[in-house]
CHARMM-style PDB file with segment names, atoms N, HN, CA, C and O in Angstrom:
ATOM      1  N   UNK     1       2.846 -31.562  -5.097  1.00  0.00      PROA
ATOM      2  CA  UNK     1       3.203 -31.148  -3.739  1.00  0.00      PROA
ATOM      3  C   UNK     1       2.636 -32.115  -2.717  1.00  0.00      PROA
ATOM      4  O   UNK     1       3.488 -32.578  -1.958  1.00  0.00      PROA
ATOM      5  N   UNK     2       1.408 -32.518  -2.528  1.00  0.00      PROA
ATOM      6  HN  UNK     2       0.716 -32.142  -3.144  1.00  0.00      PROA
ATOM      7  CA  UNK     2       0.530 -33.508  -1.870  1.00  0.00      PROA
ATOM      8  C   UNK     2       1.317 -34.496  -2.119  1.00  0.00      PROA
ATOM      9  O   UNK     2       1.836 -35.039  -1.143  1.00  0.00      PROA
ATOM     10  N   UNK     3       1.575 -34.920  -3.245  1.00  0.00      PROA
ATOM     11  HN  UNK     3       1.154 -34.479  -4.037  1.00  0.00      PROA
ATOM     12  CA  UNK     3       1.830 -36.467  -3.494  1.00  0.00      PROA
ATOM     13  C   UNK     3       3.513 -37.009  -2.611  1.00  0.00      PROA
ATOM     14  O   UNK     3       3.942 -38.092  -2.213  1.00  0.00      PROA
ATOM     15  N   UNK     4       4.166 -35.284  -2.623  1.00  0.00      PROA
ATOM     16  HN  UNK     4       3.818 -34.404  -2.947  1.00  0.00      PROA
ATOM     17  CA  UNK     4       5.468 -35.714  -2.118  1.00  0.00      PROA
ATOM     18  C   UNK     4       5.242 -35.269  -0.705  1.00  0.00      PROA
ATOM     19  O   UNK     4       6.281 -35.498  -0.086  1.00  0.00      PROA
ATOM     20  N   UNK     5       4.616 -34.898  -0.165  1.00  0.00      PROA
ATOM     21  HN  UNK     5       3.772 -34.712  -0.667  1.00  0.00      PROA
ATOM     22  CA  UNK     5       3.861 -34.572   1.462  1.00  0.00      PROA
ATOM     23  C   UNK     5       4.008 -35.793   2.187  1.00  0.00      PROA
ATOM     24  O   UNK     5       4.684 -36.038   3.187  1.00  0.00      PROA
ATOM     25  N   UNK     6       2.948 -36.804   1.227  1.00  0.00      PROA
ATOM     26  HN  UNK     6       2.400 -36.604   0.415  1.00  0.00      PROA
ATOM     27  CA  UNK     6       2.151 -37.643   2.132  1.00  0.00      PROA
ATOM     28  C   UNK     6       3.487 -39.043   1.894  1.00  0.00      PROA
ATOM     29  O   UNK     6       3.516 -40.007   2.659  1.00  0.00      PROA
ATOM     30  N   UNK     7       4.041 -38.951   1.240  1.00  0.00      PROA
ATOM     31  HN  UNK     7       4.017 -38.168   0.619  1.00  0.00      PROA
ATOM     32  CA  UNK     7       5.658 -39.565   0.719  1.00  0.00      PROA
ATOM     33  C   UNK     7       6.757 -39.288   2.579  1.00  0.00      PROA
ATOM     34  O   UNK     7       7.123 -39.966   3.538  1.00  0.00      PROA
ATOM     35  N   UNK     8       6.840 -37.678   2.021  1.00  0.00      PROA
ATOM     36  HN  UNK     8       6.542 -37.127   1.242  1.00  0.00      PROA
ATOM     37  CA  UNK     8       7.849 -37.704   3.290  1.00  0.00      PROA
ATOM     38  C   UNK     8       7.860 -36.099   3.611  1.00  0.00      PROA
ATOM     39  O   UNK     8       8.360 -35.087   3.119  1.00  0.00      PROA
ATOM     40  N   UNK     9       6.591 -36.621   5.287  1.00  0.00      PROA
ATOM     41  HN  UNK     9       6.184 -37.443   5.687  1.00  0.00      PROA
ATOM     42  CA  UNK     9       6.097 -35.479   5.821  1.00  0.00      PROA
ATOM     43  C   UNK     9       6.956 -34.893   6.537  1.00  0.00      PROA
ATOM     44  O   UNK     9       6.382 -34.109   7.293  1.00  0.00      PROA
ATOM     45  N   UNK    10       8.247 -34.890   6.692  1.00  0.00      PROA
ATOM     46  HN  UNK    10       8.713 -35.527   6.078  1.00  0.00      PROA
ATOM     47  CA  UNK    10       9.703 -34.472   7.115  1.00  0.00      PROA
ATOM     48  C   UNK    10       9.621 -33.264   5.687  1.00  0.00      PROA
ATOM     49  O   UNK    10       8.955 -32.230   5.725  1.00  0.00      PROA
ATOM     50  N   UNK    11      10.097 -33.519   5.019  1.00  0.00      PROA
ATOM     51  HN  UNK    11      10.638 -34.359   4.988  1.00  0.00      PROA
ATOM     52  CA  UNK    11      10.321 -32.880   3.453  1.00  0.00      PROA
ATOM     53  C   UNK    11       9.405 -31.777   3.616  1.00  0.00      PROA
ATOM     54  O   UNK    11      10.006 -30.798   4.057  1.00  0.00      PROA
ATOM     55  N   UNK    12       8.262 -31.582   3.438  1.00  0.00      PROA
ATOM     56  HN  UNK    12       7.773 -32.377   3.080  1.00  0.00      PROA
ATOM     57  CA  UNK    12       6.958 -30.857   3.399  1.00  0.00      PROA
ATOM     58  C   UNK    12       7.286 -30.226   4.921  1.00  0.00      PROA
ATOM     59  O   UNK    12       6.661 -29.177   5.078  1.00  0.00      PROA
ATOM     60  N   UNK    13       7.704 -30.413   5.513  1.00  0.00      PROA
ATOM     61  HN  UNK    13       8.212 -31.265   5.386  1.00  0.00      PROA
ATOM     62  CA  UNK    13       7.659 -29.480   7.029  1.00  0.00      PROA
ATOM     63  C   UNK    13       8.726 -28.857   6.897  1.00  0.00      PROA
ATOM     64  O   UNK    13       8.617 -27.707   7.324  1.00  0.00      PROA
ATOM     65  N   UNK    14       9.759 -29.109   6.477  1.00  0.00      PROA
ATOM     66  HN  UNK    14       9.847 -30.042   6.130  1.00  0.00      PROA
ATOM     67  CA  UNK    14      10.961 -28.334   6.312  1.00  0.00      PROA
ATOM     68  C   UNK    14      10.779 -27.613   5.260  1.00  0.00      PROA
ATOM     69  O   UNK    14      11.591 -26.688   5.257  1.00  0.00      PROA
ATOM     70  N   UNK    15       9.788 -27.593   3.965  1.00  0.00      PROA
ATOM     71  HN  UNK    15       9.127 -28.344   3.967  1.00  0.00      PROA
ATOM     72  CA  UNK    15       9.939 -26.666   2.903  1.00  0.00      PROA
ATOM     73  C   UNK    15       8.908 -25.198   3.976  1.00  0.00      PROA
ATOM     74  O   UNK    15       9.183 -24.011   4.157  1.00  0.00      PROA
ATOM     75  N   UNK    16       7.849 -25.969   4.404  1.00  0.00      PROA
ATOM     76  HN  UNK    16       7.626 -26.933   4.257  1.00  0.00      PROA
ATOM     77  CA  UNK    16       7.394 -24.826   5.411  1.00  0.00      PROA
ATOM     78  C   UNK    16       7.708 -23.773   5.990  1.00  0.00      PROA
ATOM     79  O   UNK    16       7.419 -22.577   5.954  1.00  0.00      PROA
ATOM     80  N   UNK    17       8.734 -24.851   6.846  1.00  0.00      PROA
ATOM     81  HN  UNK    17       8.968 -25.823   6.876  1.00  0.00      PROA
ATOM     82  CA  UNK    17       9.772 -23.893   7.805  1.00  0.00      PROA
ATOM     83  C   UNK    17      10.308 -23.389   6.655  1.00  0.00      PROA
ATOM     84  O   UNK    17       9.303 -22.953   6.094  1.00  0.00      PROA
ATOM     85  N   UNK    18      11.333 -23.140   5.860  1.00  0.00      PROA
ATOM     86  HN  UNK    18      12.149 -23.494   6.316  1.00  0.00      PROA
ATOM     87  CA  UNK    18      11.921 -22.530   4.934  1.00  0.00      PROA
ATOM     88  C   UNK    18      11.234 -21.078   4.630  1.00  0.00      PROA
ATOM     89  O   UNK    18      11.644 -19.954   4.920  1.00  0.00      PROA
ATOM     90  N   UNK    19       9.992 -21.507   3.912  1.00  0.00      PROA
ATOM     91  HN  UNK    19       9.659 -22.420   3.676  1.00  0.00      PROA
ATOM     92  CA  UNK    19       9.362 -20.392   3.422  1.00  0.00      PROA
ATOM     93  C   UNK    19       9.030 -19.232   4.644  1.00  0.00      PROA
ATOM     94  O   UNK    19       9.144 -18.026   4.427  1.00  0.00      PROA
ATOM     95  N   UNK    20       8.630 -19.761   5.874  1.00  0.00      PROA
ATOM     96  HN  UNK    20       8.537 -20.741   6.051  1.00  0.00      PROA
ATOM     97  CA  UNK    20       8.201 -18.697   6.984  1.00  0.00      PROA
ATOM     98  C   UNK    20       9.702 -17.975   7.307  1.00  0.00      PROA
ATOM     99  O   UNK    20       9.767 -16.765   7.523  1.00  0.00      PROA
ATOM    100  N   UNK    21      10.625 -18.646   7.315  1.00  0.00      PROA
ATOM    101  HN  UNK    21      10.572 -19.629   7.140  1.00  0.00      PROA
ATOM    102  CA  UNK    21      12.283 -18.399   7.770  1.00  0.00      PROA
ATOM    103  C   UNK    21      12.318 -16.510   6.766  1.00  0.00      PROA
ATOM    104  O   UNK    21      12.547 -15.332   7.043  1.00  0.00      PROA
ATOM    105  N   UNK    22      11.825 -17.562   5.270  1.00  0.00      PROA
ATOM    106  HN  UNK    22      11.639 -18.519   5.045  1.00  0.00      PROA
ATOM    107  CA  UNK    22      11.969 -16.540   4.004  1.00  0.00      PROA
ATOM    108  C   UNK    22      11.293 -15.163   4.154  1.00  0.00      PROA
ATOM    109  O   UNK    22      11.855 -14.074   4.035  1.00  0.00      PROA
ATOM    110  N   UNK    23       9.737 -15.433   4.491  1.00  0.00      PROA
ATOM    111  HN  UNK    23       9.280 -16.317   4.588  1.00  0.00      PROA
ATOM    112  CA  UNK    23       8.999 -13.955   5.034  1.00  0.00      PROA
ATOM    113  C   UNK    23       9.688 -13.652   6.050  1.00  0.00      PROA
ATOM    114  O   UNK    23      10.468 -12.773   5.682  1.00  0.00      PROA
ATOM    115  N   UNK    24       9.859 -13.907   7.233  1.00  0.00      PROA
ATOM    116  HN  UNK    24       9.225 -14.621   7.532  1.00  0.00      PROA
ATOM    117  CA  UNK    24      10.687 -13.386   8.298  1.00  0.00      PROA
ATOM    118  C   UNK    24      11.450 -12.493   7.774  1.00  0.00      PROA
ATOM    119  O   UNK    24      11.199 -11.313   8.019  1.00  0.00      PROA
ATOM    120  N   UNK    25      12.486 -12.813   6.987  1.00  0.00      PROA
ATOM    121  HN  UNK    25      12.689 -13.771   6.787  1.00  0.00      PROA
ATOM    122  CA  UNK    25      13.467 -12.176   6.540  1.00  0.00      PROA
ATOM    123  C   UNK    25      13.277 -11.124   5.912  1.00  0.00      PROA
ATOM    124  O   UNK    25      14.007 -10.136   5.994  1.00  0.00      PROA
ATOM    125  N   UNK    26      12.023 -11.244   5.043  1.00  0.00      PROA
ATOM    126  HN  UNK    26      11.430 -12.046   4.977  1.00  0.00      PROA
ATOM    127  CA  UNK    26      11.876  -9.839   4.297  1.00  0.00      PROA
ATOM    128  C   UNK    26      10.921  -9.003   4.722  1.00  0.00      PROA
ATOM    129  O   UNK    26      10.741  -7.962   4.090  1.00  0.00      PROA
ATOM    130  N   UNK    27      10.113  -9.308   5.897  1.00  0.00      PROA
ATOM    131  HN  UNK    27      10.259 -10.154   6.411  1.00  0.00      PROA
ATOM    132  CA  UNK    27       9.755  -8.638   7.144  1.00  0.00      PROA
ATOM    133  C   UNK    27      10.922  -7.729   7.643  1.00  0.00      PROA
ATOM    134  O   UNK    27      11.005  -6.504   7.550  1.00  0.00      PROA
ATOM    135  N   UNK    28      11.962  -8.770   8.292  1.00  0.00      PROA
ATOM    136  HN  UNK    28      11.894  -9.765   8.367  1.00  0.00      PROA
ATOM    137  CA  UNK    28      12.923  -8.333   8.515  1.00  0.00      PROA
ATOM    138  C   UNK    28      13.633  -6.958   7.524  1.00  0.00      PROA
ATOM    139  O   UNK    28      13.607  -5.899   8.152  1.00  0.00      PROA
ATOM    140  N   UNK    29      14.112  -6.871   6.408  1.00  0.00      PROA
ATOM    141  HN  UNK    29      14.133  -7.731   5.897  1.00  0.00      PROA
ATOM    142  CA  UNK    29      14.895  -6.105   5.610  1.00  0.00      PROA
ATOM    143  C   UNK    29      13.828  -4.892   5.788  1.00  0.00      PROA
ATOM    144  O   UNK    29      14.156  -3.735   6.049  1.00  0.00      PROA
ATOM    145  N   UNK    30      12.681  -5.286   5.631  1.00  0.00      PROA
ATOM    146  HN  UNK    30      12.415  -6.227   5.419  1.00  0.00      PROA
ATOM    147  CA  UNK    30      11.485  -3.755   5.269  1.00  0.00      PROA
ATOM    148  C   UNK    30      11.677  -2.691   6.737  1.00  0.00      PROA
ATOM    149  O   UNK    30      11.441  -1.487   6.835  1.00  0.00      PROA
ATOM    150  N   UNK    31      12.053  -3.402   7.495  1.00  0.00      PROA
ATOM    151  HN  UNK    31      12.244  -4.380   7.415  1.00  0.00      PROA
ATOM    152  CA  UNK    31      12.029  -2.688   8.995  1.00  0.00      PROA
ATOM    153  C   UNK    31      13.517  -2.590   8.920  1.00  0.00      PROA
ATOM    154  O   UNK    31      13.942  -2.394  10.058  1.00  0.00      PROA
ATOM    155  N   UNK    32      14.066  -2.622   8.420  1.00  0.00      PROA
ATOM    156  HN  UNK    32      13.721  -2.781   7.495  1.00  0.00      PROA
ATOM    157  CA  UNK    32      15.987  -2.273   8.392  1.00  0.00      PROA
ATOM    158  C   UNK    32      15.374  -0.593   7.731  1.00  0.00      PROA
ATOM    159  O   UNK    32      15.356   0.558   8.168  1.00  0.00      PROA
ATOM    160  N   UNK    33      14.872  -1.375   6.299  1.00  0.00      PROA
ATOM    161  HN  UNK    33      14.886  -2.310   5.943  1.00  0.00      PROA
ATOM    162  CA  UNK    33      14.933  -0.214   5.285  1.00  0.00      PROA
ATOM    163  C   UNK    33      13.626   1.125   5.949  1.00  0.00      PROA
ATOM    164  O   UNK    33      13.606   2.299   5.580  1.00  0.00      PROA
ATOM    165  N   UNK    34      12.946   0.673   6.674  1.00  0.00      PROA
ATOM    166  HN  UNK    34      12.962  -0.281   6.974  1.00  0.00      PROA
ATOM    167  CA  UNK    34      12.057   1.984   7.212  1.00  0.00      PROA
ATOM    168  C   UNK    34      12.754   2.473   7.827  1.00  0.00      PROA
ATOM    169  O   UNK    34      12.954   3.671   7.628  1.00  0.00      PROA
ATOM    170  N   UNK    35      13.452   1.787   8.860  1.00  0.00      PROA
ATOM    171  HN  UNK    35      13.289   0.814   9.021  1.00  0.00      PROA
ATOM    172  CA  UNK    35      14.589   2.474   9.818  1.00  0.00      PROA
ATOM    173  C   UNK    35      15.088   3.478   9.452  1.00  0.00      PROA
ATOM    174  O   UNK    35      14.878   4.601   9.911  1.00  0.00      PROA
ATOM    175  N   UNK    36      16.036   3.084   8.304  1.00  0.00      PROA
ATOM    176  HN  UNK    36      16.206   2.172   7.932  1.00  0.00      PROA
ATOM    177  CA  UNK    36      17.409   3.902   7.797  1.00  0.00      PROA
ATOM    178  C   UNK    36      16.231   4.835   7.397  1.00  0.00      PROA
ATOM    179  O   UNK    36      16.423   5.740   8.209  1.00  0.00      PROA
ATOM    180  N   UNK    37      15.224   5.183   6.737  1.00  0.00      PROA
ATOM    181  HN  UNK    37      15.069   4.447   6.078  1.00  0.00      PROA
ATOM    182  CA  UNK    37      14.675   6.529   6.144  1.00  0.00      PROA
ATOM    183  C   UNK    37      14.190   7.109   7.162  1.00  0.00      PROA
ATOM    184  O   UNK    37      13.895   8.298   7.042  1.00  0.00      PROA
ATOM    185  N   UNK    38      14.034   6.618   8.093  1.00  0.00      PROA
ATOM    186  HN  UNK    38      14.274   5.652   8.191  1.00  0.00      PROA
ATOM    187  CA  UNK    38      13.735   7.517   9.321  1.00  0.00      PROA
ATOM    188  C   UNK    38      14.462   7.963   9.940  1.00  0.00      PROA
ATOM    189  O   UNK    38      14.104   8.894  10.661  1.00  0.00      PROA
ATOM    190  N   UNK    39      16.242   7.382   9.964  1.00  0.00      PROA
ATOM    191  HN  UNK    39      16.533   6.626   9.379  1.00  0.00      PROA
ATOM    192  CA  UNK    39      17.178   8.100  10.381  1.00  0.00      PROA
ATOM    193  C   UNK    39      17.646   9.268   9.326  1.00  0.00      PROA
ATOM    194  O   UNK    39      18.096  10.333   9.749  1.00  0.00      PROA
ATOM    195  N   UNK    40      17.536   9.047   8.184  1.00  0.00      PROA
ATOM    196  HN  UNK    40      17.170   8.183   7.840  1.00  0.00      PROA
ATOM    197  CA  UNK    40      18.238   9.907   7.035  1.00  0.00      PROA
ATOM    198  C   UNK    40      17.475  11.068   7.212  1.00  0.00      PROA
ATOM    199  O   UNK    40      18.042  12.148   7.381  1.00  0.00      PROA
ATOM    200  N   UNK    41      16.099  10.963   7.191  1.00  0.00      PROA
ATOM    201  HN  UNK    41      15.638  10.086   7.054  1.00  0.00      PROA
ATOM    202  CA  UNK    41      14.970  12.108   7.325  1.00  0.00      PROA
ATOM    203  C   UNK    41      15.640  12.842   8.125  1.00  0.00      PROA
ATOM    204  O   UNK    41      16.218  13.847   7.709  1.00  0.00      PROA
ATOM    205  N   UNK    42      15.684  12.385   9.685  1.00  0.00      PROA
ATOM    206  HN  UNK    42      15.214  11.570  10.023  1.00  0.00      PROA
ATOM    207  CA  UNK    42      15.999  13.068  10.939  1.00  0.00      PROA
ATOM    208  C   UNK    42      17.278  14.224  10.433  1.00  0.00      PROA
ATOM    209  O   UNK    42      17.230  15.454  10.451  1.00  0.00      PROA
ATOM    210  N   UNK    43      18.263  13.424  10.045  1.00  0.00      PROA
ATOM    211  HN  UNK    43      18.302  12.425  10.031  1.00  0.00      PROA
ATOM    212  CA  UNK    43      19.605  14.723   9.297  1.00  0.00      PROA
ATOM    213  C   UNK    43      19.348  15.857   8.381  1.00  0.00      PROA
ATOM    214  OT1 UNK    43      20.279  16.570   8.006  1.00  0.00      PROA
TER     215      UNK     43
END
């Protein structure tokens, strides 16, 4: 990982960004999915 970093620190910043994009997202879905059980409850 280092060795291809210090190669091409473009590469290594974009796998970064990627991965935070990735938690976001499943941040994201967990707060979809609390949602909906908090609406279903409510019925």
């Amino acid at each position: 990982m280092s060795k291809m970093n210090k190669k091409c620190p473009v590469c290594g910043f974009n796998h970064i960004i990627k991965k935070e994009k990735e938690m976001e997202n499943e941040a994201f879905n967990v707060e979809i999915v609390s949602l909906t059980l908090n609406i279903l409850q409510t019925f």
